[in-house]
DRENKOL-967958 format. One line per field, with one value per atom (N, C-alpha, C): x, y, z; residue in one letter; atom name; residue number from 1. Coordinates in steps of 0.2 Angstrom, whole numbers. Layout:
// DRENKOL-967958
u = (X, ...) .
v = (Y, ...) .
w = (Z, ...) .
code = (A, ...) .
site = (CA, ...) .
pos = (NUM, ...) .
***
This chain:
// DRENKOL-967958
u = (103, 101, 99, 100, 98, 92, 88, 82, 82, 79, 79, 73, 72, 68, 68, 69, 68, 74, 72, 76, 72, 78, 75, 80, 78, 84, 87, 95, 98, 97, 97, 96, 98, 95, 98, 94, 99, 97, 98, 93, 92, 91, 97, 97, 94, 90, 89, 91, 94, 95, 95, 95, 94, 99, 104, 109, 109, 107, 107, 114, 116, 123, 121, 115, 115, 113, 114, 111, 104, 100, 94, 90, 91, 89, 82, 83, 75, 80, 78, 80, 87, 87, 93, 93, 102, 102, 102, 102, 101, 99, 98, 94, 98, 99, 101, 99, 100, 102, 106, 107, 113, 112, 113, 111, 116, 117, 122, 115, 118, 113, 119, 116, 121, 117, 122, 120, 125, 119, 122, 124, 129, 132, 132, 134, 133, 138, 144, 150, 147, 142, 142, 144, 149, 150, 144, 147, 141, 145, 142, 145, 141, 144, 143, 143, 137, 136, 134, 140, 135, 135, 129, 127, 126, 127, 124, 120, 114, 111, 110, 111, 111, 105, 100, 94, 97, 98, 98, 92, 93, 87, 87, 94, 95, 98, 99, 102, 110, 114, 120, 122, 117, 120, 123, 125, 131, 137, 139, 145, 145, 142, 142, 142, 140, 140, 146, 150, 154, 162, 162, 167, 166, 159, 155, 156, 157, 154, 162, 167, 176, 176, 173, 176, 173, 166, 162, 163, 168, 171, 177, 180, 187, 183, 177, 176, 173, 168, 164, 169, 176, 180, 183, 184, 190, 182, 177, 173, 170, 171, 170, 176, 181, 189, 189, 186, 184, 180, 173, 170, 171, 175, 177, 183, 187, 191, 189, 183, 182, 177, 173, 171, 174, 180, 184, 189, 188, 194, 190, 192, 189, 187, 184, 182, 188, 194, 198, 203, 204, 209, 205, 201, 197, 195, 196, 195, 200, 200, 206, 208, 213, 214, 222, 222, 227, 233, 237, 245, 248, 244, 245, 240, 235, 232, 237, 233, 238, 234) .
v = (56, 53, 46, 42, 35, 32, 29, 25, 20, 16, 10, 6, 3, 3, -8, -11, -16, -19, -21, -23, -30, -35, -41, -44, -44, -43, -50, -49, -57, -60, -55, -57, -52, -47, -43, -35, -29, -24, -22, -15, -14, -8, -3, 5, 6, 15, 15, 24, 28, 34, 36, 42, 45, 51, 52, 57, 61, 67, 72, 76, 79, 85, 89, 92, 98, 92, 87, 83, 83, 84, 85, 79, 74, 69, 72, 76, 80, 80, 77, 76, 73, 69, 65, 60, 59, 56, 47, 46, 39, 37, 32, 30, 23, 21, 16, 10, 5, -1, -1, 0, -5, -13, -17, -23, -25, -26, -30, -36, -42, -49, -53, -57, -62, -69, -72, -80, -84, -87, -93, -100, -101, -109, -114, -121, -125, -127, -124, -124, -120, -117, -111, -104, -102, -97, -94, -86, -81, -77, -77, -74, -68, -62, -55, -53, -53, -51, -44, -38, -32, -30, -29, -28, -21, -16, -11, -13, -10, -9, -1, -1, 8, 5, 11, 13, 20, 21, 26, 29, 34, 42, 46, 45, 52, 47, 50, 48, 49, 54, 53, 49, 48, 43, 41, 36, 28, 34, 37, 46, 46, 48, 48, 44, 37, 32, 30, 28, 24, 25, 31, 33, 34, 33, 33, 24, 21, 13, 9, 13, 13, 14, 22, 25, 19, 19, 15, 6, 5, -2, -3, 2, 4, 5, 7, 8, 4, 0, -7, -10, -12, -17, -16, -11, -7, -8, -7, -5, -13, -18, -27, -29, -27, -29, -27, -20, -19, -21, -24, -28, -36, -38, -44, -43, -38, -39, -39, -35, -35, -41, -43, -49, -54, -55, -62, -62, -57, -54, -56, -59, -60, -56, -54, -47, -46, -49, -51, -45, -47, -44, -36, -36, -30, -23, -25, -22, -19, -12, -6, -8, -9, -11, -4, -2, 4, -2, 3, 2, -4, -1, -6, -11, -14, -19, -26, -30, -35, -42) .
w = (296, 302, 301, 303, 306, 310, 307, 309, 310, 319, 319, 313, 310, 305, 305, 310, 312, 317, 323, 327, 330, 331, 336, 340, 347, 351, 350, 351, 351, 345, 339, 332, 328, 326, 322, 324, 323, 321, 315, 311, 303, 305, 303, 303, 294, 296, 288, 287, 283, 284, 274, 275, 266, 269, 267, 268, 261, 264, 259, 260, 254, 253, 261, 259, 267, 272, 273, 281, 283, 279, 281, 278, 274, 272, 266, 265, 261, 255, 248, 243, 243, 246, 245, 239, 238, 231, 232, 239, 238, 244, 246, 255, 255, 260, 263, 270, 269, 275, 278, 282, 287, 293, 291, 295, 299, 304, 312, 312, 309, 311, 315, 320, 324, 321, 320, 317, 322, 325, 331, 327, 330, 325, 329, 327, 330, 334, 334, 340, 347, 346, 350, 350, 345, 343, 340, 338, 334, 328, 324, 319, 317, 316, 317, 310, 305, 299, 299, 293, 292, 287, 283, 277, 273, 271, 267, 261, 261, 255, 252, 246, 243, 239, 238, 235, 230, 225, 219, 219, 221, 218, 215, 213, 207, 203, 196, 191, 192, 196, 200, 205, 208, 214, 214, 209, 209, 210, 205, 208, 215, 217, 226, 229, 230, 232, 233, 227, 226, 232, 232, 238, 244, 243, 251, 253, 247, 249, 253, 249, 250, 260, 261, 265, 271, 269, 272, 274, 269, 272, 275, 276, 281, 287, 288, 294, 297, 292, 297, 300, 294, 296, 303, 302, 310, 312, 314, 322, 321, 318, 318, 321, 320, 324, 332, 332, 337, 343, 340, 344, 346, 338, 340, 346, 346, 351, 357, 357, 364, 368, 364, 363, 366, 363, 363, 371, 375, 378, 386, 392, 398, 402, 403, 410, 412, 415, 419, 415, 408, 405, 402, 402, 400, 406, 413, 418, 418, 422, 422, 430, 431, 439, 440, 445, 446, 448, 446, 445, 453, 459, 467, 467, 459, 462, 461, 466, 466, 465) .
code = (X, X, X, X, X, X, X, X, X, X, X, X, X, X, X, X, X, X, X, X, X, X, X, X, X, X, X, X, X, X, X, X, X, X, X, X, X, X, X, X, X, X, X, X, X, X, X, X, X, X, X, X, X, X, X, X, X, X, X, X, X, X, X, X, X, X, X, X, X, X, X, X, X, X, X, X, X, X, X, X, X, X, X, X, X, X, X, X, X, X, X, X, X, X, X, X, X, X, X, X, X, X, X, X, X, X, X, X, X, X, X, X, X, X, X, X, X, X, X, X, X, X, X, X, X, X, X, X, X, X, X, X, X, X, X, X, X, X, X, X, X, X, X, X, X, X, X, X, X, X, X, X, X, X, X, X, X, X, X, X, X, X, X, X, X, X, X, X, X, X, X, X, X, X, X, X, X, X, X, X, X, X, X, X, X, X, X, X, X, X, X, X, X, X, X, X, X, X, X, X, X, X, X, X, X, X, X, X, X, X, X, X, X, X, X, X, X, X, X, X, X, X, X, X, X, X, X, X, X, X, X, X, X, X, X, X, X, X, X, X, X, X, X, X, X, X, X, X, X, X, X, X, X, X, X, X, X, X, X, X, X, X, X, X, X, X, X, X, X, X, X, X, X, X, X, X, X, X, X, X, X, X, X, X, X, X, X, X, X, X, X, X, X, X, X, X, X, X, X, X, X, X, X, X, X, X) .
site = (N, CA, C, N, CA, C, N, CA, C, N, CA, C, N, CA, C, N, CA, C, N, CA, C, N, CA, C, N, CA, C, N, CA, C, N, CA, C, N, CA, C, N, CA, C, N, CA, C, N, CA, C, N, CA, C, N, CA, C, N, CA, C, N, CA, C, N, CA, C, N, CA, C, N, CA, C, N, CA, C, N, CA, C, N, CA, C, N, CA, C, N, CA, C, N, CA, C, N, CA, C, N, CA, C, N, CA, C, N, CA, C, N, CA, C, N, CA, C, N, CA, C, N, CA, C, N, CA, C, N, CA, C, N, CA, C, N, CA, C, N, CA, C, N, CA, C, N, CA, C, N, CA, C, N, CA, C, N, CA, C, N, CA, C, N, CA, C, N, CA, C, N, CA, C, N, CA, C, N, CA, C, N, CA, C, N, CA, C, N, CA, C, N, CA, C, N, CA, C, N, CA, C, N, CA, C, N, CA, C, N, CA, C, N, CA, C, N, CA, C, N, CA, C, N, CA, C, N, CA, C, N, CA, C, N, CA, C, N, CA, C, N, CA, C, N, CA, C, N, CA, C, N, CA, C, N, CA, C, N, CA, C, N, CA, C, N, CA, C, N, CA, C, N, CA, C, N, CA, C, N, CA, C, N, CA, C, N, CA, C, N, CA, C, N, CA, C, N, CA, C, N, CA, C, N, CA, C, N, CA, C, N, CA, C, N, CA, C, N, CA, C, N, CA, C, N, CA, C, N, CA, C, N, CA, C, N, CA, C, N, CA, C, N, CA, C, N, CA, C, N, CA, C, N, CA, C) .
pos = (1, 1, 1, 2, 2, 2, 3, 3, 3, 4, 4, 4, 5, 5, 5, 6, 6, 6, 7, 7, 7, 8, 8, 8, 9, 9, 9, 10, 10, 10, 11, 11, 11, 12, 12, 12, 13, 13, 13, 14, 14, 14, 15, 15, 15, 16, 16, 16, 17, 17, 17, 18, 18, 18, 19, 19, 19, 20, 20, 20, 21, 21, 21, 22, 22, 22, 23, 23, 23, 24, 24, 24, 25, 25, 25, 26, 26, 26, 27, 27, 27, 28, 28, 28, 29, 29, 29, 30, 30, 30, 31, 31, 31, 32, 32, 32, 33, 33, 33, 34, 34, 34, 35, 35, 35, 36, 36, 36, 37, 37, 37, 38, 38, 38, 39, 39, 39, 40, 40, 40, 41, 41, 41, 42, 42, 42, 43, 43, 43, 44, 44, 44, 45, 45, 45, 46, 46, 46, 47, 47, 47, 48, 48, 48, 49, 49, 49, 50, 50, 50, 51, 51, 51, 52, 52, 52, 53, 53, 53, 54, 54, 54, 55, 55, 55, 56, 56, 56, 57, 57, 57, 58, 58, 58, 59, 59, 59, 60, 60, 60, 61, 61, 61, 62, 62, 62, 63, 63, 63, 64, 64, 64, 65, 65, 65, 66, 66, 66, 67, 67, 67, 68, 68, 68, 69, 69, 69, 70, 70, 70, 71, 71, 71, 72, 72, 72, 73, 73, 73, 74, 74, 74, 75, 75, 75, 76, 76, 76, 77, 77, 77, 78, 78, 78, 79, 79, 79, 80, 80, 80, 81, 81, 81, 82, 82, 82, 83, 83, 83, 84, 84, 84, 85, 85, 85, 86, 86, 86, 87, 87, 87, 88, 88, 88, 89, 89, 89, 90, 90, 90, 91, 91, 91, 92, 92, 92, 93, 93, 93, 94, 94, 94, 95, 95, 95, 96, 96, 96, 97, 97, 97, 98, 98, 98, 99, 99, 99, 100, 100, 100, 101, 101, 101, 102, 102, 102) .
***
């Protein structure tokens, strides 16, 4: 499970979770961050940084991590392309309109 563990709106949110084998986060072999920051530029644009950080609890960890950090960066990237897409795209183009709109 996932905990907001710092949020500030129109800047950044910081999830924090400890994933145990059984899902119950009670002796988990590691804990972790996840940060979504927006960083305003000076064109006007936002740049959409997202960070993990892994905490080691056991002396296994890095073992189980390490596949998890793989899996875990095919996913940001796809749901980051995703936002960017959707982001980038005009209400216009993004609207569902039936087949007789005109």
């Amino acid at each position: 499970m996932l905990s907001v563990v710092h949020l500030k709106d129109e800047h950044h949110l910081v999830l924090r979770g400890a994933v145990a084998l059984d899902g119950s986060g009670v002796g988990a072999p590691y804990d972790f961050t996840w940060a979504f920051v927006l960083q305003p530029r000076t064109d006007g644009s936002t740049r959409h940084v997202v960070r993990e950080r892994y905490a080691y609890l056991t002396d296994w960890a890095k073992v189980h991590v390490k596949p998890i950090e793989m899996v875990s960066f095919l996913m940001t990237e796809r749901m980051l392309r995703g936002i960017r897409d959707r982001a980038e795209h005009s209400p216009s183009r993004t609207t569902l309109r039936s087949p007789n709109h005109r």
